[in-house]
Backbone as CSV, one residue per row, in Angstrom:
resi,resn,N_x,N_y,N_z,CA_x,CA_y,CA_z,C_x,C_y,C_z
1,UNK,110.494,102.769,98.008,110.064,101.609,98.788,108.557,101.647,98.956
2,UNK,107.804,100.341,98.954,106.195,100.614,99.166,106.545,99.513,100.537
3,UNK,104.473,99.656,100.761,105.213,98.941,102.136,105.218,97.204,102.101
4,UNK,105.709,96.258,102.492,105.786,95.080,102.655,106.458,94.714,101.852
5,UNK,107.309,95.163,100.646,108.347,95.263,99.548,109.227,96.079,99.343
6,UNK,110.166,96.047,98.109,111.008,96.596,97.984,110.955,96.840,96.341
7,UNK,110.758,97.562,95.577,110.919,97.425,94.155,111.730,98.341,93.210
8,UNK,112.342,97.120,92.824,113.331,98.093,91.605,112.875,97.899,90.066
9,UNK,112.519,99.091,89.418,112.201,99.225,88.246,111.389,97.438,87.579
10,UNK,112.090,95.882,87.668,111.521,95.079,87.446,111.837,94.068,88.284
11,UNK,112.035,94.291,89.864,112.553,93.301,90.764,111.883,93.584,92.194
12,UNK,110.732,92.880,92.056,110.064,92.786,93.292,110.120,92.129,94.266
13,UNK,110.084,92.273,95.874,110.802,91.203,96.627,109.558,91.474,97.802
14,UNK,108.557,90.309,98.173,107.956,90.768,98.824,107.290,89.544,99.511
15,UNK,107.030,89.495,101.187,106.718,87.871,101.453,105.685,87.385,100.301
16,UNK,104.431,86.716,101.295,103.436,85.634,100.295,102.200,86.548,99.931
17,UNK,102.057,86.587,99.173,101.249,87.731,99.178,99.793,86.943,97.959
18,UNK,98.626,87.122,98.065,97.705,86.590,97.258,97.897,87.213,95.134
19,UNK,97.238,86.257,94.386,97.712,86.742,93.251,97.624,88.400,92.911
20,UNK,96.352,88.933,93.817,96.404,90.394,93.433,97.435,91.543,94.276
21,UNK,98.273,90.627,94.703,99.421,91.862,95.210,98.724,92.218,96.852
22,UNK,98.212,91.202,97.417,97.380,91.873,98.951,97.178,90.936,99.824
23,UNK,97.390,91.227,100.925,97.810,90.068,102.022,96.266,89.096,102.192
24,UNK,96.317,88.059,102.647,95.190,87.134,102.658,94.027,87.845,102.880
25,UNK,92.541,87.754,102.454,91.920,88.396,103.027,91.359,89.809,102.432
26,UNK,92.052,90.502,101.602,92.085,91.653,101.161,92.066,91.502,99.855
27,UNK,91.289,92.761,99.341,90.611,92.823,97.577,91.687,93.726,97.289
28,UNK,92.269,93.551,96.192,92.890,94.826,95.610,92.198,96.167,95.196
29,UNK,92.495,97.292,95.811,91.358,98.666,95.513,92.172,99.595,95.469
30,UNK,92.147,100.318,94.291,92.845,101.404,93.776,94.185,100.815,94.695
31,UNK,95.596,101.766,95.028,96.864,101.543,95.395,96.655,100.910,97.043
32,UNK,95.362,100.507,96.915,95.135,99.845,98.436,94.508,98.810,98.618
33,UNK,95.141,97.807,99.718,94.120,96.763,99.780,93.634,96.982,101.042
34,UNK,92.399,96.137,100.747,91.212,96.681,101.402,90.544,95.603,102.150
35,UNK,89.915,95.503,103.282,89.279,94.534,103.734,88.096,94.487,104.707
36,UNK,87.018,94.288,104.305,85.898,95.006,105.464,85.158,93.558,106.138
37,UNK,85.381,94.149,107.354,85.468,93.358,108.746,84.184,93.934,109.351
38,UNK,83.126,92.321,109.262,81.578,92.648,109.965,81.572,92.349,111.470
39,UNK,82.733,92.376,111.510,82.603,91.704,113.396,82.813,93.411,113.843
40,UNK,82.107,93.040,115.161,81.841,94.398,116.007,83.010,94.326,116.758
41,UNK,83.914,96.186,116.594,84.542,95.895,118.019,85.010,97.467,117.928
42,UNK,85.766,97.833,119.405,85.663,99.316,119.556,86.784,99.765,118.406
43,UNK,87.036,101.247,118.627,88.494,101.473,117.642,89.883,101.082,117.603
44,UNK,89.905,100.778,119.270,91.138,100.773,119.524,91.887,98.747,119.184
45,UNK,90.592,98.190,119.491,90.830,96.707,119.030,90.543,96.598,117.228
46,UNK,89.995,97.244,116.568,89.632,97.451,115.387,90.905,97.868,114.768
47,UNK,92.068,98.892,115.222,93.234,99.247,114.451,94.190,98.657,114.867
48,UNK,94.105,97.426,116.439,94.797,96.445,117.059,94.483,95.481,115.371
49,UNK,93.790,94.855,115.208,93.241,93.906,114.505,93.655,93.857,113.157
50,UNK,93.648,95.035,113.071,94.236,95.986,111.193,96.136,95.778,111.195
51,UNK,96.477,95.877,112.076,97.670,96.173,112.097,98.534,94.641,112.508
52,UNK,97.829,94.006,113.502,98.422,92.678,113.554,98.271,91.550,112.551
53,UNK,97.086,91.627,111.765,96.489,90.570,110.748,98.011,91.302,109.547
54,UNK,98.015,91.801,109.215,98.554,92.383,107.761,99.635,93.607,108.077
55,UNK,100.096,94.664,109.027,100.491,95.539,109.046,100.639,96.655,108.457
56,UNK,98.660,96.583,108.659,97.915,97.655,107.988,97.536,98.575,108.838
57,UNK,96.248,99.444,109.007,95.893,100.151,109.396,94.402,100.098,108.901
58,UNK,93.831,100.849,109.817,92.120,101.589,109.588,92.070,102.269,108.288
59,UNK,91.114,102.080,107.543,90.956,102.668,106.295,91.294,104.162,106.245
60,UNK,92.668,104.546,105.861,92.712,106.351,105.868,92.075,106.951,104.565
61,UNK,91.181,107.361,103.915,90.907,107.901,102.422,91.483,108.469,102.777
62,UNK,92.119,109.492,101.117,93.200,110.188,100.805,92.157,111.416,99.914
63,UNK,90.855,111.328,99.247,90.047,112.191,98.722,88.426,111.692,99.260
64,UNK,87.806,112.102,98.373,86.237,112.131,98.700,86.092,111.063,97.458
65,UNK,86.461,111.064,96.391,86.387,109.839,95.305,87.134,108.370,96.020
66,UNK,88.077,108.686,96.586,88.598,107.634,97.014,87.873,107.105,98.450
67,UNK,87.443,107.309,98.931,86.355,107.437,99.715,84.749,106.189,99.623
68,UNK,84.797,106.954,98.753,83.457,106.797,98.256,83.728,105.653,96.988
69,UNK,84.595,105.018,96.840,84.592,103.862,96.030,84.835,103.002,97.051
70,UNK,85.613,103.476,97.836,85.716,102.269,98.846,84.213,101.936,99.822
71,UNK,83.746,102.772,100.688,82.567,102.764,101.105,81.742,102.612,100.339
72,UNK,81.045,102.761,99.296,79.793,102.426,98.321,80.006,100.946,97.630
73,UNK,80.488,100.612,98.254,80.616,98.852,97.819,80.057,97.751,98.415
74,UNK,79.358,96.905,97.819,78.153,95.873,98.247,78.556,95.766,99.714
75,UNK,79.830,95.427,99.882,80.577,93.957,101.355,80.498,95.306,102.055
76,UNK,80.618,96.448,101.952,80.517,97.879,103.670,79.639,97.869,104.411
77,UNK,80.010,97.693,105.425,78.346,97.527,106.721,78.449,98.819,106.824
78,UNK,77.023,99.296,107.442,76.354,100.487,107.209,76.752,101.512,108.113
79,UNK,77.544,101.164,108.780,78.482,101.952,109.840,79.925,101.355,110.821
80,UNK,81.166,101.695,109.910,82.061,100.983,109.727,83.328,102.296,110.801
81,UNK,83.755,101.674,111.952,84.931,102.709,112.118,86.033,103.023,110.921
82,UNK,86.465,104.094,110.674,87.460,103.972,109.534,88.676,104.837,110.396
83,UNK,89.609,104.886,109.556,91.088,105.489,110.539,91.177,106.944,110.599
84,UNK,90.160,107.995,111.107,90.410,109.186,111.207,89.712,109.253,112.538
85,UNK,90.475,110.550,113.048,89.660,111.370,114.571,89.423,112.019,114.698
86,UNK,88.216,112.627,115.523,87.770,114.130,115.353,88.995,115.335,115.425
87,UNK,88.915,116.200,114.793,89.742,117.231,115.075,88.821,118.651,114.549
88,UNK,88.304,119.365,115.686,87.187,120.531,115.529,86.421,119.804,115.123
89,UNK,86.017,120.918,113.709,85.331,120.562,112.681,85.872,119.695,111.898
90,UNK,87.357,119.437,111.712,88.132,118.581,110.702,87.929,117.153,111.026
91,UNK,88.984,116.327,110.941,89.372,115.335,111.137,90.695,114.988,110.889
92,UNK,91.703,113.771,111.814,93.286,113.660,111.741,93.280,112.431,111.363
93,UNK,93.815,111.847,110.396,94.278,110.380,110.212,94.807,109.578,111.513
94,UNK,94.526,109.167,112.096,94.687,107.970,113.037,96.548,107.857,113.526
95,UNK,97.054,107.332,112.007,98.340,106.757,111.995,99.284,107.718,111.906
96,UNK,99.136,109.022,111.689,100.140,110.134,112.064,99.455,111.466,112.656
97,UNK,98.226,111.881,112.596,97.486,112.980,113.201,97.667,114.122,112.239
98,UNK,98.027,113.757,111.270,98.031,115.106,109.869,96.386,115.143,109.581
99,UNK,96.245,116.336,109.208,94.968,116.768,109.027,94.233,116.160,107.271
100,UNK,93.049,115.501,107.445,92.839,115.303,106.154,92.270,116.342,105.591
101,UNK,92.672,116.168,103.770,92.310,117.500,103.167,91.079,117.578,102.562
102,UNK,89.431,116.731,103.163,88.515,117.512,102.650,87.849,116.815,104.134
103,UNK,86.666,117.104,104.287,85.789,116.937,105.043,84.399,116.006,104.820
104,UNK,83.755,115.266,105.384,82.785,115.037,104.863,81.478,114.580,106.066
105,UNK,81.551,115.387,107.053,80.359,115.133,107.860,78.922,114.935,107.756
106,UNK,78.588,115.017,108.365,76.864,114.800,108.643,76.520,116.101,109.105
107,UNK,75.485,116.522,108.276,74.900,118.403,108.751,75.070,117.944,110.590
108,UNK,75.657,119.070,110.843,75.500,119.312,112.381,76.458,118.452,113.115
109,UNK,77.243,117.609,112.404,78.362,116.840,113.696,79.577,117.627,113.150
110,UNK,80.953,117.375,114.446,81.172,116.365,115.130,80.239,117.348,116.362
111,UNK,79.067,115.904,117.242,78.746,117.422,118.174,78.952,116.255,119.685
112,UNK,80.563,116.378,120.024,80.603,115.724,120.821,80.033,114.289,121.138
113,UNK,79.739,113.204,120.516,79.710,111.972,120.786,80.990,111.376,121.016
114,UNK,81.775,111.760,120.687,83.377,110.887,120.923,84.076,111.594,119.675
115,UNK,85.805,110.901,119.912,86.741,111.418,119.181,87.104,110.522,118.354
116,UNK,86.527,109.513,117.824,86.413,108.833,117.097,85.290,109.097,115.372
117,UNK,85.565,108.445,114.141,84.974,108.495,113.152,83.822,107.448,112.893
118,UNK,83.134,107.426,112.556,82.208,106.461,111.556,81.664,106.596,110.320
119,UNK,82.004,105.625,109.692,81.807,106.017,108.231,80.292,105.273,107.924
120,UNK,79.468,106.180,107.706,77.832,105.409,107.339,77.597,105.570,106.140
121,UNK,76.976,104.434,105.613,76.517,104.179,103.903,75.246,103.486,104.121
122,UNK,74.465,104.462,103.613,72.896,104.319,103.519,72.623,103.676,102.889
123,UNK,71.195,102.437,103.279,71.229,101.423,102.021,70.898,101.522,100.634
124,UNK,70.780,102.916,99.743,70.341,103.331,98.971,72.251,103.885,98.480
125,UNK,73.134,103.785,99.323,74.736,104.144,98.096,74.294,105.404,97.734
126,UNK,74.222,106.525,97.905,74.163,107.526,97.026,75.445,108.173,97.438
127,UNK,75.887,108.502,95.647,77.619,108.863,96.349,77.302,110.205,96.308
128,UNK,76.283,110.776,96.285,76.604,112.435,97.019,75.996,112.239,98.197
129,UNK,76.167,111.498,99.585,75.862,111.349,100.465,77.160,111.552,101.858
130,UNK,76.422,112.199,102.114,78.025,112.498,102.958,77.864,111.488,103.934
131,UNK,79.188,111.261,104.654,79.141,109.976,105.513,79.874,109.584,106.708
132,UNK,80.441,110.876,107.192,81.058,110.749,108.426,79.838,111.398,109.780
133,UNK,80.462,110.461,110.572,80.013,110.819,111.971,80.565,111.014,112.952
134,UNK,81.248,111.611,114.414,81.691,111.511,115.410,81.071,110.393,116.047
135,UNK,81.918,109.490,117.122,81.222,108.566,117.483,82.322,108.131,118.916
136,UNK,81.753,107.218,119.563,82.198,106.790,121.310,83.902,105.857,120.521
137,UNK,84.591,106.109,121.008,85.522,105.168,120.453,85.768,103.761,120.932
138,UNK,84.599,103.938,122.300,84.614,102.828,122.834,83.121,101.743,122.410
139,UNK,82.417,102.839,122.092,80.983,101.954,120.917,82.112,100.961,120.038
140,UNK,81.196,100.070,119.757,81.092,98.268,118.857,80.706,98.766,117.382
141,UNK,81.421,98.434,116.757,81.044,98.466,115.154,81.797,97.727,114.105
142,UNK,81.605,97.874,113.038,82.544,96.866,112.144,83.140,98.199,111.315
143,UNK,84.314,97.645,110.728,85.596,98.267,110.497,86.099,98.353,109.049
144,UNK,86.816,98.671,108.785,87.496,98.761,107.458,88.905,99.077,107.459
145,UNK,90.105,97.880,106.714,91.344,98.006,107.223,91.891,98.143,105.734
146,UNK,93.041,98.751,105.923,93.589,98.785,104.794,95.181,98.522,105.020
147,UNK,95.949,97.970,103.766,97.290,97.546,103.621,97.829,97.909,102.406
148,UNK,99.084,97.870,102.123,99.657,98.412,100.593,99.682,97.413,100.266
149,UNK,99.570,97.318,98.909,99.569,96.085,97.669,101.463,96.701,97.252
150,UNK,102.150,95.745,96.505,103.546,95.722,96.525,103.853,95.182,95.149
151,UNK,102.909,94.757,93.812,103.196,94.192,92.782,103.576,95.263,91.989
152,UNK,105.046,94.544,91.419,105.392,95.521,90.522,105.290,94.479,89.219
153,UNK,104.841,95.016,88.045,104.581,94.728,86.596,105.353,95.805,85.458
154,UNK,105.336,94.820,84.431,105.695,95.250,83.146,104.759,94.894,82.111
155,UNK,104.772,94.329,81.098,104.453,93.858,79.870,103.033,92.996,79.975
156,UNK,102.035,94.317,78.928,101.069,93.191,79.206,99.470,93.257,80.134
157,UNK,100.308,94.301,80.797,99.434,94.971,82.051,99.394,96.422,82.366
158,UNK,98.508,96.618,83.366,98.024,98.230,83.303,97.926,98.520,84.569
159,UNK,98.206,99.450,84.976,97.875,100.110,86.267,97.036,101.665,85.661
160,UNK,95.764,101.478,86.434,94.948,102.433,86.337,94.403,102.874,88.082
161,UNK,93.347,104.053,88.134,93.005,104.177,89.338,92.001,103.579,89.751
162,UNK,91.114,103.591,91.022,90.334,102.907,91.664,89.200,102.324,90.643
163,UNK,88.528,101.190,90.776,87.234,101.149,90.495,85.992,100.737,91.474
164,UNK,84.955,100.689,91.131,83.891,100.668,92.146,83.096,99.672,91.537
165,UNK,81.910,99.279,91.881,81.014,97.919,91.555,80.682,98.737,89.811
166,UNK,79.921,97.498,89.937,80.030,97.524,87.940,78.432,98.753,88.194
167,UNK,78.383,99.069,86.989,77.329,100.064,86.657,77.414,99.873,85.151
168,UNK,76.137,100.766,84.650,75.531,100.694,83.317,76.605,101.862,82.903
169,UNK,76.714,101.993,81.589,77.472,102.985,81.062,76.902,104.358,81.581
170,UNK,75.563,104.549,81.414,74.726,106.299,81.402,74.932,106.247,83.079
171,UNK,74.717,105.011,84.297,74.303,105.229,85.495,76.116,105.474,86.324
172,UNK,77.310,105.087,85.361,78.431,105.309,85.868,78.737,107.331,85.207
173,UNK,77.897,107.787,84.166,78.282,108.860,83.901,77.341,110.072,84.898
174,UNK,76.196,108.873,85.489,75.536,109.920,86.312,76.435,110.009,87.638
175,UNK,76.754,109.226,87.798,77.648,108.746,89.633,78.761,110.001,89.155
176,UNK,79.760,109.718,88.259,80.337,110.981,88.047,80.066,112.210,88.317
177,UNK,78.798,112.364,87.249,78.264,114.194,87.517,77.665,114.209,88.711
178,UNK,77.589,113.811,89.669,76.857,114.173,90.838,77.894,113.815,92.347
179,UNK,79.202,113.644,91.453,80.254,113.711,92.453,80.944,115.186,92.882
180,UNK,80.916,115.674,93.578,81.751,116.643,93.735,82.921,117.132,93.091
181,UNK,83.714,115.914,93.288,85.157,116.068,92.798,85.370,115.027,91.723
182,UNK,84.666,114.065,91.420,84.672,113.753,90.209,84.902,114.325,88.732
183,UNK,86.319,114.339,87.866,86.569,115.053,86.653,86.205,114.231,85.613
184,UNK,86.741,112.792,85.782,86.235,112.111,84.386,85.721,110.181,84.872
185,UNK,85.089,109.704,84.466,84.790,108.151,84.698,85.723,107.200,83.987
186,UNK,85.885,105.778,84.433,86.261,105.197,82.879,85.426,103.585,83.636
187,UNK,85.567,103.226,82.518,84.475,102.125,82.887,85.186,100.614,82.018
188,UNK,85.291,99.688,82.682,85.690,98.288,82.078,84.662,97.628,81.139
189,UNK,84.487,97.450,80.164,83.705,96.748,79.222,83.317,95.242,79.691
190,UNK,84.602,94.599,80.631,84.447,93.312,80.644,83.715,93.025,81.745
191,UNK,83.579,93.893,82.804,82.501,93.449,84.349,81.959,94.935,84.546
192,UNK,81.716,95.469,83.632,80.850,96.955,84.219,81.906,97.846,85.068
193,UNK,82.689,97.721,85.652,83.543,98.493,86.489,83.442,99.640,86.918
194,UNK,83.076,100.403,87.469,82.916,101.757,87.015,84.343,102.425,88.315
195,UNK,84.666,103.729,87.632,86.000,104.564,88.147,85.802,105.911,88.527
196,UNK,86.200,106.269,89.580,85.975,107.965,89.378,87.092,108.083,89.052
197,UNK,87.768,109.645,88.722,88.553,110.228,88.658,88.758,111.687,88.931
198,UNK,89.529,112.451,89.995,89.676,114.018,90.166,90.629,114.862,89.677
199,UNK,91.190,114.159,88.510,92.408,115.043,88.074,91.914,115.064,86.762
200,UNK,92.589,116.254,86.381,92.193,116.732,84.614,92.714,116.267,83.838
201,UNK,91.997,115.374,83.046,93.197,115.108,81.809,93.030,115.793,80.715
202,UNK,94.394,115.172,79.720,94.363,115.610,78.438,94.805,114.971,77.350
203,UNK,95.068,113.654,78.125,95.176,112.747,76.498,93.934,111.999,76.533
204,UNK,94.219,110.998,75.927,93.349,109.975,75.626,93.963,108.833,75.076
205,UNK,94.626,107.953,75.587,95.157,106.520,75.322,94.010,105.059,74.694
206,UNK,94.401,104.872,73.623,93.728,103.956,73.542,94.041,102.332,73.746
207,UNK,93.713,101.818,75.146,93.834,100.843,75.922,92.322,99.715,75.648
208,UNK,92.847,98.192,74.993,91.240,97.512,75.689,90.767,97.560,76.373
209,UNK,89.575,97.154,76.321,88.482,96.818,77.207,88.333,98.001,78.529
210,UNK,89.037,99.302,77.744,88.206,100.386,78.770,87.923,101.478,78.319
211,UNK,86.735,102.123,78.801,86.034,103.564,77.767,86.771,104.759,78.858
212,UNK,86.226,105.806,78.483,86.423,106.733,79.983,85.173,108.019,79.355
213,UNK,84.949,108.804,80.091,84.330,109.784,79.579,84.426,111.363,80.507
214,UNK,84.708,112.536,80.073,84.350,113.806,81.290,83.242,113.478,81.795
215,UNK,83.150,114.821,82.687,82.209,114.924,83.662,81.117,115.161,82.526
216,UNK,80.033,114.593,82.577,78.923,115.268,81.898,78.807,114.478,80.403
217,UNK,79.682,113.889,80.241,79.844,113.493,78.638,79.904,111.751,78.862
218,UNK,79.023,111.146,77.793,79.027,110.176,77.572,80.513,109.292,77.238
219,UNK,80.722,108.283,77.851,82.322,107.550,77.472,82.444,106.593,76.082
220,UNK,83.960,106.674,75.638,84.288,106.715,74.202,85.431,105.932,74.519
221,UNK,86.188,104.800,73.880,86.910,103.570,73.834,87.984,104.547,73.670
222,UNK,89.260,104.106,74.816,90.293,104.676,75.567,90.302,104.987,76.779
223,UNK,91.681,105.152,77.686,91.716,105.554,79.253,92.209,107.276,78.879
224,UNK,91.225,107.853,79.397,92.154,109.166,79.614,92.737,109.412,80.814
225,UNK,94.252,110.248,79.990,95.511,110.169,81.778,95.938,111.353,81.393
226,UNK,96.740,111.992,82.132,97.047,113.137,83.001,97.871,113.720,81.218
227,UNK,99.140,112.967,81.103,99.706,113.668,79.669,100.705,112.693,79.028
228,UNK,100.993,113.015,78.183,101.912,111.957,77.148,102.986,112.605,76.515
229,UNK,104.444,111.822,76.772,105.849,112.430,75.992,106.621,110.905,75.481
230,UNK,107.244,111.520,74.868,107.971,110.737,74.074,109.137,110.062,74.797
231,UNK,109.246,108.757,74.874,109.752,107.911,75.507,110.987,106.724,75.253
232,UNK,112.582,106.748,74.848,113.058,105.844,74.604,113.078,103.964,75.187
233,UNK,112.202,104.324,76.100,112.402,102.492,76.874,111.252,103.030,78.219
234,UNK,110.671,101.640,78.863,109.676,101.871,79.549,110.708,102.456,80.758
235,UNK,111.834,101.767,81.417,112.873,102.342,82.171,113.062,104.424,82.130
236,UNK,113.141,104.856,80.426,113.095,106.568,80.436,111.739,106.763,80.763
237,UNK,110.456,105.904,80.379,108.905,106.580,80.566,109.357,106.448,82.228
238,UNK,109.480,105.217,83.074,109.283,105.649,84.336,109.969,106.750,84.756
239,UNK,111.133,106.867,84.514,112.520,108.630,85.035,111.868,109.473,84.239
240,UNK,110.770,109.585,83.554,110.239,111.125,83.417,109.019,110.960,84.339
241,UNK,108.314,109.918,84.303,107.454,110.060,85.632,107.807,110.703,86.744
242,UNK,109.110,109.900,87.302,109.714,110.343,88.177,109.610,111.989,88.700
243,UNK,109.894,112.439,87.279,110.509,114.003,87.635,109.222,114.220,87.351
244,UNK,108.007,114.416,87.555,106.675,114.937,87.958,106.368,114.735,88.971
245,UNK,106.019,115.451,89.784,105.423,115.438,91.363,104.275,114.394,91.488
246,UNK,102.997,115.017,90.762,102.281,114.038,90.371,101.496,112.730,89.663
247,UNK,102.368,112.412,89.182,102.524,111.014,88.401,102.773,110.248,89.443
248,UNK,101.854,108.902,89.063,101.862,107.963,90.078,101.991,106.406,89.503
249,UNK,101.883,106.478,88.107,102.244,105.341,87.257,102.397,105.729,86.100
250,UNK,103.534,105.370,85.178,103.824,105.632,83.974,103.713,103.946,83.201
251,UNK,102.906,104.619,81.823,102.248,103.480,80.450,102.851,103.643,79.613
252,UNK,103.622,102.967,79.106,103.904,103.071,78.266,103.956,102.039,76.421
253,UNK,103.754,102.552,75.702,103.123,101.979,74.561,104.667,101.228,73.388
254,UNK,105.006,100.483,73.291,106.732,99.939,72.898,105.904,100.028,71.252
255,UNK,104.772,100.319,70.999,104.447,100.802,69.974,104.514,101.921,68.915
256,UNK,104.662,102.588,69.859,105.128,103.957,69.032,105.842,105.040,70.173
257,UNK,106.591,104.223,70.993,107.247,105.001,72.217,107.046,106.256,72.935
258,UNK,105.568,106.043,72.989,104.929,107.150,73.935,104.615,106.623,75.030
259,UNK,104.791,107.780,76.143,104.500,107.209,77.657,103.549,108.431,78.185
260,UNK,102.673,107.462,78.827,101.183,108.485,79.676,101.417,108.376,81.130
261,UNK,101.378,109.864,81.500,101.191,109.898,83.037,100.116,109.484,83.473
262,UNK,99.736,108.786,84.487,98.539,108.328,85.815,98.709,109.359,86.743
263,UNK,97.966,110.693,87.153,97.898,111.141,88.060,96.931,110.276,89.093
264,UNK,96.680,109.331,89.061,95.296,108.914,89.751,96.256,107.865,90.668
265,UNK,95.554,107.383,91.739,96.057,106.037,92.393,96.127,104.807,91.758
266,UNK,97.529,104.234,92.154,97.266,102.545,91.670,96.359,102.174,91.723
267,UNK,96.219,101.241,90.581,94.993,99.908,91.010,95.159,98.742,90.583
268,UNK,94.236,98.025,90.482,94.415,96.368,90.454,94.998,96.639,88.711
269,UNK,96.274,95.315,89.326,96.786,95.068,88.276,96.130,94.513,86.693
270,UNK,95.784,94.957,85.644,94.785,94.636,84.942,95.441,93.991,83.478
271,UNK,95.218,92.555,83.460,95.624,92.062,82.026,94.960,92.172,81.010
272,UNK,96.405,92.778,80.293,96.132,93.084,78.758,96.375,91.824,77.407
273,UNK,95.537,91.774,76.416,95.795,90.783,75.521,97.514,90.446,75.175
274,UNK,97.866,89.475,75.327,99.304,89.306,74.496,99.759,90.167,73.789
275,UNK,100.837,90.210,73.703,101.636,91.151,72.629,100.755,92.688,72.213
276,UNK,100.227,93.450,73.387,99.462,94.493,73.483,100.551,95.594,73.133
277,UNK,101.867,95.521,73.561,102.448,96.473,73.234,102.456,97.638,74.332
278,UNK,101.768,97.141,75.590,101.594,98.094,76.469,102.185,97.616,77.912
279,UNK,103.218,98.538,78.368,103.702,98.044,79.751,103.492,99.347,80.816
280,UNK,103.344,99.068,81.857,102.634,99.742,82.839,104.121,99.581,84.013
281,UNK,104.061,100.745,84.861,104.719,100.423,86.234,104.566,101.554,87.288
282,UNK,104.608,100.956,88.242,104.134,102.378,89.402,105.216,102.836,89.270
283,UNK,105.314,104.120,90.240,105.884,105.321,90.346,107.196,104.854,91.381
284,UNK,108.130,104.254,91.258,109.244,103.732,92.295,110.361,104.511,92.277
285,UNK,110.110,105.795,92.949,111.452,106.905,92.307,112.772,106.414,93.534
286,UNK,114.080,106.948,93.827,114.460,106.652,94.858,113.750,107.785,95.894
């Protein structure tokens, strides 16, 4: 089950939802939609606001890449509450109080301003910029909400992971190498796109209109994904997805019946030329 739907292998059931799979209002971004809100207001009306508009929540990142595609984007005001709370030195996701698994403060906080987060993006975007702050939970700021997208696809289309504003080919391979956790880029030919990625791959699929490249290495026409097996029907590529922990969308090619794991997060649903031969579907195990 995802949230605001229900999906079976090719039967999606989900209210009105805009063409990119995301409630009014909201951009499709990586397996999340996303929506950044310039009106000022404290946290507690800010995740009031998130949750009644859409039955979403405060932006939770899930990594430091995922993070940082979402925050380094033109529409982010420069200090945005997002859905985490101080915890020590750590921080707890908002919507259940589980601890997130990396950190990313400001030298010297949380030092008591409040138990609340702020996410700051300097007007210069530099994604090795760290960007959390402790802050009053009752201080005014603008926000960032997030909701699940619910489109399920077949034929034709692609599910890949996040992308971020367009960049030059060399200036998306520098954003890479100077990411922390950044393993490989891939970049859209048709609007600049640029992608991080933190998982290792080892194939190399060759998909239109997208390059990818390692850390450090210039990008070369294909998506690289996690791994590739041999596949009787896109239905067996998704049930071997399945039985991987980390697979999060299975591709599969009705071309020569190979299917590629996505360790990476959904993302916007992306059309492929006619009769591509390539069908895509998230990860819908029971």
């Amino acid at each position: 089950m995802l949230a605001f739907g229900i999906c079976f292998i090719f039967l999606c059931v989900s209210p009105a939802f805009s063409q990119n799979g995301c409630p009014g209002g909201y951009d499709r971004f990586g397996r999340k939609c996303i929506k950044y809100v310039s009106t000022n207001k404290n946290f507690q009306d800010a995740q009031t606001d998130c949750q009644s508009a859409s039955g979403g929540k405060l932006f939770e990142p899930v990594s430091k890449v995922d993070q940082d595609l979402v925050l380094y984007n033109p529409r982010a005001s420069a200090a945005s509450f997002i859905g985490l709370r101080v915890s020590g030195s750590n921080a707890q996701y908002s919507s259940n109080s589980m601890q997130v698994p990396f950190t990313d403060y400001f030298p010297n906080t949380p030092n008591n301003r409040g138990s609340c987060v702020v996410a700051f993006v300097p007007p210069t975007r530099i994604y090795t910029h760290k960007a959390w702050t402790d802050a009053d939970c009752n201080g005014l700021h603008p926000y960032i909400c997030e909701a699940g997208p619910t489109t399920c696809e077949s034929d034709n289309t692609l599910f890949v992971g996040n992308f971020g504003p367009a960049q030059t080919p060399d200036l998306c391979k520098i954003i890479c190498k100077f990411n922390p956790t950044c393993q490989f880029f891939i970049r859209r030919t048709t609007d600049g796109a640029c992608g991080l990625r933190d998982f290792n791959p080892s194939i190399r699929v060759q998909i239109p209109t997208l390059t990818s490249g390692l850390k450090g290495e210039a990008a070369t026409s294909g998506l690289l994904l996690a791994k590739q097996v041999t596949a009787s029907s896109l239905q067996d590529c998704q049930s071997q997805c399945c039985s991987d922990s980390q697979c999060t969308s299975a591709i599969y090619n009705r071309n020569n019946m190979q299917c590629a794991f996505n360790y990476d997060q959904l993302a916007r649903k992306l059309p492929l030329p006619a009769n591509s031969g390539i069908a895509s579907i998230p990860r819908t195990c029971p």
